[in-house]
KETITI-702063 format. One record per residue (C-alpha): residue number from 1; x, y, z; residue in three letters. Coordinates in nm, 4 decimals. Example, Ala and Ser with C-alpha at 12.3 -4.5 7.8 and 13.67 -1.06 7.14 Angstrom:
<nodes>
NODE;1;1.2300;-0.4500;0.7800;ALA
NODE;2;1.3670;-0.1060;0.7140;SER
</nodes>
This chain:
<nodes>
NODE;1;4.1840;1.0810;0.0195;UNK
NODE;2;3.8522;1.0900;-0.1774;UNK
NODE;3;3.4643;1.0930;-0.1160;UNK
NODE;4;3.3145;0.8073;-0.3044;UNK
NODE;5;2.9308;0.9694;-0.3839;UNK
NODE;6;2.8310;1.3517;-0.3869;UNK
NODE;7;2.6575;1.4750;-0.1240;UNK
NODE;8;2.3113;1.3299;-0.0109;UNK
NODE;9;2.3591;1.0555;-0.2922;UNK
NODE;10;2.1163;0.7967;-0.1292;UNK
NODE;11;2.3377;0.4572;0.0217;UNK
NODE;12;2.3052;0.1189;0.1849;UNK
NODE;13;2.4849;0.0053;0.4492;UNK
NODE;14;2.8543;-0.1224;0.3695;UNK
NODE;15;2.8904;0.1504;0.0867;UNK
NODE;16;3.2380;0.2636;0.1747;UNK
NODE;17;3.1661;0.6663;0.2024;UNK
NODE;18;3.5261;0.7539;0.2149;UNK
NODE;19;3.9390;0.6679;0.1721;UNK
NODE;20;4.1851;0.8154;0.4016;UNK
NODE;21;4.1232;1.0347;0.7291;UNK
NODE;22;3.8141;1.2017;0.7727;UNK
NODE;23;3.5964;1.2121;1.1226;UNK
NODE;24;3.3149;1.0148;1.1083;UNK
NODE;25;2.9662;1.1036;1.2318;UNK
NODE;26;2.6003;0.9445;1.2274;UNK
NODE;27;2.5222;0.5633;1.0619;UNK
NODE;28;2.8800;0.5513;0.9974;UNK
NODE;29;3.2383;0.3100;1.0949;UNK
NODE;30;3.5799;0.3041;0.9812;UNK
NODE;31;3.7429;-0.0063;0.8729;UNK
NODE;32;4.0655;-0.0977;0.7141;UNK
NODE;33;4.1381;0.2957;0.6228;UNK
NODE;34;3.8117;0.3451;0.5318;UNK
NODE;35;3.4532;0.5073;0.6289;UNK
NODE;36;3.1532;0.2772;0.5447;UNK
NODE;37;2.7357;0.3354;0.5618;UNK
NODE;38;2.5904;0.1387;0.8712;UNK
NODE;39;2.2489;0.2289;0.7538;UNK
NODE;40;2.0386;0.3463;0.4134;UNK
NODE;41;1.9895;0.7137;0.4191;UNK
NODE;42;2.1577;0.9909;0.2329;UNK
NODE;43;2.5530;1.0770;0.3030;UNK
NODE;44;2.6552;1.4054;0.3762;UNK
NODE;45;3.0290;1.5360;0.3611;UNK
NODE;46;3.0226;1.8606;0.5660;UNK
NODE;47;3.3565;2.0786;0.7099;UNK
NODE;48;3.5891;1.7557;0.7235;UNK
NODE;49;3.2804;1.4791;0.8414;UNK
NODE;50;3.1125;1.2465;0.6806;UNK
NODE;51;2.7878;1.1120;0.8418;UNK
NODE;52;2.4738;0.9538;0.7181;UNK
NODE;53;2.1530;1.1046;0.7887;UNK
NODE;54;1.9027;0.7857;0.8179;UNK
NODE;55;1.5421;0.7315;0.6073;UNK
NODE;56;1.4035;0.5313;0.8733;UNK
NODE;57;1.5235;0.6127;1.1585;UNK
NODE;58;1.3070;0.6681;1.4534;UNK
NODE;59;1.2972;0.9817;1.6936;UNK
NODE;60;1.6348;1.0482;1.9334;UNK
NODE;61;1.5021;1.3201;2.1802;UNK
NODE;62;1.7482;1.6306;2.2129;UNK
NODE;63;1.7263;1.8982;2.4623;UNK
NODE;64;1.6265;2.2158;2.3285;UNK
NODE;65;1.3988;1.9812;2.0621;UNK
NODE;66;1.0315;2.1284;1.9860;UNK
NODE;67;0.8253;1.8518;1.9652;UNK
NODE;68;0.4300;1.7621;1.8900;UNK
NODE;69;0.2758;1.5056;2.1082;UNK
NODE;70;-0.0545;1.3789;2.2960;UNK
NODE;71;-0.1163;1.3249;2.6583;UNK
NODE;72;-0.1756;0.9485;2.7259;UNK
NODE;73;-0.1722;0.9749;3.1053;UNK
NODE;74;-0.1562;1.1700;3.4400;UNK
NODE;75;0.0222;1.0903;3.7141;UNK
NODE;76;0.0824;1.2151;4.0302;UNK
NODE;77;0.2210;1.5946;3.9531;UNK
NODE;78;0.3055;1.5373;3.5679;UNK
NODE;79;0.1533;1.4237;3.2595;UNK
NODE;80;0.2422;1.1347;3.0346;UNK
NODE;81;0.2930;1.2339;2.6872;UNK
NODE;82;0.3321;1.0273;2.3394;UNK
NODE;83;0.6154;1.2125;2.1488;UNK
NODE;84;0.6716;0.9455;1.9569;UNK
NODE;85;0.9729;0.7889;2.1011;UNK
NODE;86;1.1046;0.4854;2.2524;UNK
NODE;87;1.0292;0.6171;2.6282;UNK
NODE;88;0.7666;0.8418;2.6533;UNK
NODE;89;0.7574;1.2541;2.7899;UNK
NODE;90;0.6834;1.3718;3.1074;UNK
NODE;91;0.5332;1.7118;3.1830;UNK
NODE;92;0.5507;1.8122;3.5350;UNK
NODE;93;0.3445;2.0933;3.6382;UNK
NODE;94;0.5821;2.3226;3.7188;UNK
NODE;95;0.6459;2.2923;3.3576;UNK
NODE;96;0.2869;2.3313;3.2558;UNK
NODE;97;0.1835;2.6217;3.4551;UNK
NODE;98;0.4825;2.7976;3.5907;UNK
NODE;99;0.3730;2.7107;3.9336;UNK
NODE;100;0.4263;2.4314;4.2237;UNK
NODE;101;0.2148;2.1263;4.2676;UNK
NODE;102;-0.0392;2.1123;4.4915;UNK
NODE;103;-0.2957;1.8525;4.5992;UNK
NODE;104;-0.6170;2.1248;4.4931;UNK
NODE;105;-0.4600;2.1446;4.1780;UNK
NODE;106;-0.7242;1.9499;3.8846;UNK
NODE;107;-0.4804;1.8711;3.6424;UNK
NODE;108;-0.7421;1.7534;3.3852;UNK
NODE;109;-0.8601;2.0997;3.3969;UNK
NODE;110;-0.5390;2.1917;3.2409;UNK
NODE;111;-0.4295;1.9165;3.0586;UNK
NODE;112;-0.6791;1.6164;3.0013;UNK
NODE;113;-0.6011;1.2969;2.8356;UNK
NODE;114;-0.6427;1.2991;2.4344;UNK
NODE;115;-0.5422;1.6388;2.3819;UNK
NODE;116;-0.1942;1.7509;2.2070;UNK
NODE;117;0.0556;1.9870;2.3061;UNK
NODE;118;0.2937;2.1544;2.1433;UNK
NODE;119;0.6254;2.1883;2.3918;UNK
NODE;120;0.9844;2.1904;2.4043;UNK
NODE;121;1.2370;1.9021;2.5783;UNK
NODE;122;1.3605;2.0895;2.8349;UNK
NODE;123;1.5674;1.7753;2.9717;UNK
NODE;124;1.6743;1.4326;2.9670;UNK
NODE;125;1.6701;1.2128;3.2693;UNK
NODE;126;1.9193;0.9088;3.3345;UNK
NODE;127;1.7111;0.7080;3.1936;UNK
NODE;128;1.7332;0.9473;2.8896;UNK
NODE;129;1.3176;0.9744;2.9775;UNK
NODE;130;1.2127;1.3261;2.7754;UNK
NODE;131;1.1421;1.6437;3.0155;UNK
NODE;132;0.8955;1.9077;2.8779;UNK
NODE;133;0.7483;2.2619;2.9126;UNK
NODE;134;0.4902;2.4275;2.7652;UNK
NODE;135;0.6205;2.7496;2.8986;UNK
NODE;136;0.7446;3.0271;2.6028;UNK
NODE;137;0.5783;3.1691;2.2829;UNK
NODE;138;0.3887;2.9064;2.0390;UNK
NODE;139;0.4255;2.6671;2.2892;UNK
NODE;140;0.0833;2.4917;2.5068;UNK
NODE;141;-0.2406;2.3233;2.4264;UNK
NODE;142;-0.3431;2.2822;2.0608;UNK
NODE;143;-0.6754;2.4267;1.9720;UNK
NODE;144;-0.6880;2.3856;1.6505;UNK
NODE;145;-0.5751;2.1559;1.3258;UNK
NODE;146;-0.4734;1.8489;1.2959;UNK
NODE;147;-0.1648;1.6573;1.3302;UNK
NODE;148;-0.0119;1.4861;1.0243;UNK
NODE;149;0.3043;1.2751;1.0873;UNK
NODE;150;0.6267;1.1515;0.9017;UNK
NODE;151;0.9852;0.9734;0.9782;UNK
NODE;152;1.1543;1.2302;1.1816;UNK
NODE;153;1.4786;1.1854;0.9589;UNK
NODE;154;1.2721;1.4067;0.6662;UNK
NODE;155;1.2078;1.7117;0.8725;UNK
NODE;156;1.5362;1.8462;0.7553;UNK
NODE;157;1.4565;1.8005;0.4107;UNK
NODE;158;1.0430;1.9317;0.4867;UNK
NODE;159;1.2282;2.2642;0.6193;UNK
NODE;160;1.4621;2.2940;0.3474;UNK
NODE;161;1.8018;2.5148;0.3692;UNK
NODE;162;1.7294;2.7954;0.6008;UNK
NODE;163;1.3507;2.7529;0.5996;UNK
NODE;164;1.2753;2.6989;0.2312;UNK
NODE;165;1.1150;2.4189;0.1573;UNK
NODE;166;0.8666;2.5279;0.4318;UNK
NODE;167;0.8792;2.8635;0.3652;UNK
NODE;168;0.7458;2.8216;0.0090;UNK
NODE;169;0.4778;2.5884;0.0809;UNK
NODE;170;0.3841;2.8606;0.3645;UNK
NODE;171;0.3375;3.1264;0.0723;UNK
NODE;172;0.2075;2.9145;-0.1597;UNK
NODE;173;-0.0959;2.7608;0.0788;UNK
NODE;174;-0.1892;3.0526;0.3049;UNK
NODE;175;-0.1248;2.7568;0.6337;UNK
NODE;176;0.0132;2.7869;0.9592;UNK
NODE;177;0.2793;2.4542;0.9868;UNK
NODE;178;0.4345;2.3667;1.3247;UNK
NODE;179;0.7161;2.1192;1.2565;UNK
NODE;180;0.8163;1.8728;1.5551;UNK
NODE;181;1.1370;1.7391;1.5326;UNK
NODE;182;0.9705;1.3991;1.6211;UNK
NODE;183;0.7985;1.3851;1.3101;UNK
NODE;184;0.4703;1.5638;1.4526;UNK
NODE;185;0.3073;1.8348;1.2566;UNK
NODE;186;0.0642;2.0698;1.3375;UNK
NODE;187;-0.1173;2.2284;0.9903;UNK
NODE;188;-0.4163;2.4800;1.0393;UNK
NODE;189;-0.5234;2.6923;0.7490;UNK
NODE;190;-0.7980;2.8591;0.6393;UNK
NODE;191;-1.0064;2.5650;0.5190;UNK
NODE;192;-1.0067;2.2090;0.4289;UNK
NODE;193;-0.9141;2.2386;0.0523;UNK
NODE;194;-0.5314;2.4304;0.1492;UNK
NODE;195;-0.4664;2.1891;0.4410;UNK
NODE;196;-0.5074;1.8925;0.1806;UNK
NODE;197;-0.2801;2.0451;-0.0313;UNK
NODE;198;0.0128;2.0550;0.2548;UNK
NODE;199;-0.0339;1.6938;0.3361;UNK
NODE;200;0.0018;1.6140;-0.0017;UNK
NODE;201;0.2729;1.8009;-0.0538;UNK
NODE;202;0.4595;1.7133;0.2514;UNK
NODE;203;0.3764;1.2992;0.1931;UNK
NODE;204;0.5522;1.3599;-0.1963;UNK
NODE;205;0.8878;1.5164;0.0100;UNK
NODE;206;0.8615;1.2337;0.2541;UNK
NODE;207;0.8323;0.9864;-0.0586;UNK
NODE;208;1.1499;1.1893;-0.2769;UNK
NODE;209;1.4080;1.3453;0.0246;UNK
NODE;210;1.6502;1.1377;-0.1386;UNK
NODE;211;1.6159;1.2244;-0.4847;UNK
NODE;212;1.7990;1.5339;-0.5750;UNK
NODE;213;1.5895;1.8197;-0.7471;UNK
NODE;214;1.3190;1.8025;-0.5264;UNK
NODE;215;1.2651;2.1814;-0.4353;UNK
NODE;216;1.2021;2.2230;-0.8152;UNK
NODE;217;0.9729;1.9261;-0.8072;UNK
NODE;218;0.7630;2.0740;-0.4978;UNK
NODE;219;0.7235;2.3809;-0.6671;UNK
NODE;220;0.5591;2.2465;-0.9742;UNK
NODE;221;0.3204;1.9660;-0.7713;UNK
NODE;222;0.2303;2.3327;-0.5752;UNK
NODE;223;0.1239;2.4740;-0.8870;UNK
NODE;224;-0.0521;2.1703;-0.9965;UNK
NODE;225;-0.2454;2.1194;-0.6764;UNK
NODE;226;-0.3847;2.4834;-0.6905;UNK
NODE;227;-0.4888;2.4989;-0.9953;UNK
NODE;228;-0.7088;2.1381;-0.9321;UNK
NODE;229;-0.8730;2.3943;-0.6457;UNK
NODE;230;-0.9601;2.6813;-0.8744;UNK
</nodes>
């Protein structure tokens, strides 16, 4: 029984991951005593599984995910929202505004068309249709910032282990970054010059999250970019 790369060694589909027994998780199948790649993304051997966590893959809504996304529609008692995935999110009012519908309720008073929200899926339906709430701390209309995106599959590598990768561009810029699992995020800071300096950071992780030695990498294009500024 052997692993065939080192963890989050960057593979194609067929690469056979591993020989002998071993469960088998995401973008993987076992054949012939073996576990193969079923898609490109970076392969990750972790307490007796082997799985592969995608590069391209789109967004698979969770419950409990915190997500970024815009309000495309109203409907009777709920908003429509973009999140980004294949079906899109509703927001009923009692998620909105802790509260029953009612017919004297103006929902574009609360929540118009065009404008993003920051909320968590609260459900999914049987149609596996996202449920959301913008009821809890951080959570509700954004006021402020703009929204940057990226394939949802790097926001484990944007975050880092335990909040690092984030975490030190946090120090480094002086921004406020809300991460949506979808691939949504939210950077404000305290002007133009540090917000430019997160999206450029943030599109050179999206470009290397397979390549190892990136945190060392970030570090130094931080340094770089600040000193341009000076």
């Amino acid at each position: 029984m052997s692993a065939k790369f080192e963890n989050r060694d960057l593979v194609v589909p067929g690469d056979v991951l591993f020989e002998g027994r071993i469960r088998t998780g995401d973008n993987t199948f076992r054949s012939n005593g073996h576990v193969s790649a079923s898609r490109i993304g970076l392969v990750n051997y972790n307490q007796g599984m082997v799985s592969v966590i995608s590069l391209e893959a789109g967004f698979n809504p969770l419950s409990g995910d915190l997500v970024i996304g815009e309000v495309i529609d109203i409907d009777l008692g709920r908003w429509i929202v973009d999140i980004g995935s294949s079906e899109n999110a509703f927001l009923n009012v009692q998620d909105a505004i802790d509260a029953p519908f009612r017919s004297d309720i103006v929902m574009p008073e609360i929540l118009d068309v065009g404008e993003t929200i920051i909320a968590k899926i609260v459900d999914l339906d049987r149609r596996r249709t996202p449920i959301l709430s913008i009821l809890g701390p951080s959570l509700g209309k954004v006021k402020e910032g703009f929204i940057f995106r990226i394939t949802p599959s790097k926001i484990p590598r944007l975050i880092g282990k335990k909040g690092s990768m984030v975490n030190m561009i946090l120090k480094a810029t002086g921004c406020n970054v809300v991460i949506g699992q979808n691939g949504w995020i939210l950077i404000q800071g305290r002007n133009r010059e540090n917000e430019m300096i997160v999206v450029k950071v943030i599109e050179k992780i999206e470009r290397e999250a397979h390549i190892s030695g990136l945190t060392t990498r970030v570090q130094e294009y931080l340094k770089e970019l600040k000193e341009e500024i000076k």
